[in-house]
N, C-alpha and C positions, 0 to 999 in steps of 0.2 A: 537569396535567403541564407542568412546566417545558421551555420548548424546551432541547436539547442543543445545544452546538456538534459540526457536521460542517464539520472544513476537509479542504479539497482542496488537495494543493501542484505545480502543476504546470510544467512550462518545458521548454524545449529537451535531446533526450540530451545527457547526461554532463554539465550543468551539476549537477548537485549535488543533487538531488529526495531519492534517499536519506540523503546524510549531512545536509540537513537535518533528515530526520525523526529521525533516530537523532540530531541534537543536540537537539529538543524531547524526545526521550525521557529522553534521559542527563538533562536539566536538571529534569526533573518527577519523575523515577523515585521520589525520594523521597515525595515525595506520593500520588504515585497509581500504580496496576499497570496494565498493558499486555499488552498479549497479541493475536496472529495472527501473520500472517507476513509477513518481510520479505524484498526481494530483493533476489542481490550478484553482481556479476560474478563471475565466472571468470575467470583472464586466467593465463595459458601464452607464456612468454618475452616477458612486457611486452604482446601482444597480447589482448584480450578474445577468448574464445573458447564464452562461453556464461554462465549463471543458474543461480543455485541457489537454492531457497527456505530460511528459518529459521524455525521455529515459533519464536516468542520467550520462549515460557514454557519450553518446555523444550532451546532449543539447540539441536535436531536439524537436521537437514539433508537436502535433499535434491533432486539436480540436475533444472531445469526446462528448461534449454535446453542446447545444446553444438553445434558446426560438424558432431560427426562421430556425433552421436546417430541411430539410426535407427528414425525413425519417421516417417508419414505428413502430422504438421503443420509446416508452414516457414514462416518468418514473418525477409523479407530472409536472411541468411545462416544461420540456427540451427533446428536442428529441434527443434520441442516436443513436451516427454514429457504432453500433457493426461491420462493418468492419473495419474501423481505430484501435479501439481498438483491435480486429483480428491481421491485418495487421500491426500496430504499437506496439501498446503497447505489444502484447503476446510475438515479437523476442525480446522486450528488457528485458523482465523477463527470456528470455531463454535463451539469451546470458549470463547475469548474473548467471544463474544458471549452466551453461557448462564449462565458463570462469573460468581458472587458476588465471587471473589476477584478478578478484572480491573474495574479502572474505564473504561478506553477501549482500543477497537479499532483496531487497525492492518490497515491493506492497502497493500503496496507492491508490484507495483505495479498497478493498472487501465492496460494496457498491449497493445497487438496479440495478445501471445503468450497470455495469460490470457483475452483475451476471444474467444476461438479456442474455450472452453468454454462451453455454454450453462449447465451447473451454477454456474460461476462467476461468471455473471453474474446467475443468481438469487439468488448469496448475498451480492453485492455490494448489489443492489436491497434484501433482507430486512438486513442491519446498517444501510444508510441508514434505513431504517424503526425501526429499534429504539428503546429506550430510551436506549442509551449513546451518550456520545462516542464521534467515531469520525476519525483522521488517516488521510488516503490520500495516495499520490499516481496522478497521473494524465497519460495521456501528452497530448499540447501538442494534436498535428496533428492527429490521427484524427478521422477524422467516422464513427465509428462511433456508432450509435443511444443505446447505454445509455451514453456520455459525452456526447453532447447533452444526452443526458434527466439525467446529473448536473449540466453546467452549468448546466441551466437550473431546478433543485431549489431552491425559497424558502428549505431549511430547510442548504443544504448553501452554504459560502463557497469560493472559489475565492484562492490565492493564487500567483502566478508569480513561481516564483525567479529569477534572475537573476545575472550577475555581480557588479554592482550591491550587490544586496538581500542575496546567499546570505546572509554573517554576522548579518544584522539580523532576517532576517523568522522564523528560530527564536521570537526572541524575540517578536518582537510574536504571534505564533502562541500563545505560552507566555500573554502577557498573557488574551488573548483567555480560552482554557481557564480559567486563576484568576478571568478577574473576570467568566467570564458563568456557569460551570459550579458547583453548591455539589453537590458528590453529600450 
């Protein structure tokens, strides 16, 4: 078995971690399918006020974080709904990951509020394992356990966006996928 590329794209909030990955998607799309879930702010008169997650295959939606959500996980200002995330987001990663029709996995993002889920973290571990490609991103700071144990994964790359980099490293991310990946 051929190794796969796993990159990790990681860097500072609101530098840009998601609309990098959604530029390496939009630029590859035609190539190859994608599929799990991404995540987008919310934002309520210019202010962010919460997450929502996107199954990518099929569009849906459905909110993971909010100021004024009530429920028992909080993570800095936003309370997490970890059953949606359960319930939503874990089948869209595992579709992605089962599915003939998808060639690489998304997860946006490995992030405080997701890892708040011990199921999430099992399925975060089992698609790194897998056969397919697989784009994450992943939060910078956290010294949480199951991001140590990514960074420090032989088989997974890490790349940190930056102001700098944002525009370029799509691309060289995109290179990578073409010229080491042949499904």
């Amino acid at each position: 078995m051929s190794l796969v590329p796993k990159i990790g794209i990681t860097g500072i909030p609101q530098i840009g971690k998601t609309e990098g990955l959604l530029k390496i998607i939009r630029r590859l799309e035609g190539q190859y399918t994608f599929g799990g879930m991404i995540t987008r702010a919310v934002e309520e008169n210019g202010r962010r006020v919460g997450f929502k997650m996107v199954d990518w295959i099929t569009g849906e939606e459905r909110l993971l974080a909010h100021v004024d959500l009530d429920t028992s996980y909080r993570v800095g200002k936003y309370n997490v709904d970890i059953k949606a995330l359960e319930e939503f987001g874990l089948p869209a990663i595992r579709k992605a990951m089962e599915s003939d029709e998808v060639d690489i996995v998304v997860i946006d993002e490995v992030g405080k509020m997701e890892l708040e889920s011990r199921k999430f973290r099992e399925m975060v571990k089992e698609v790194l394992e897998s056969d397919k490609p697989v784009l994450l991103t992943l939060h910078k700071k956290s010294r949480d356990s199951l991001l140590q144990d990514i960074r420090n994964m032989n088989n997974v790359r890490i790349f940190e966006i930056t102001k700098v980099n944002r525009n370029l490293l799509p691309y060289k991310i995109e290179k990578i996928l073409k010229e080491e990946w042949h499904p």
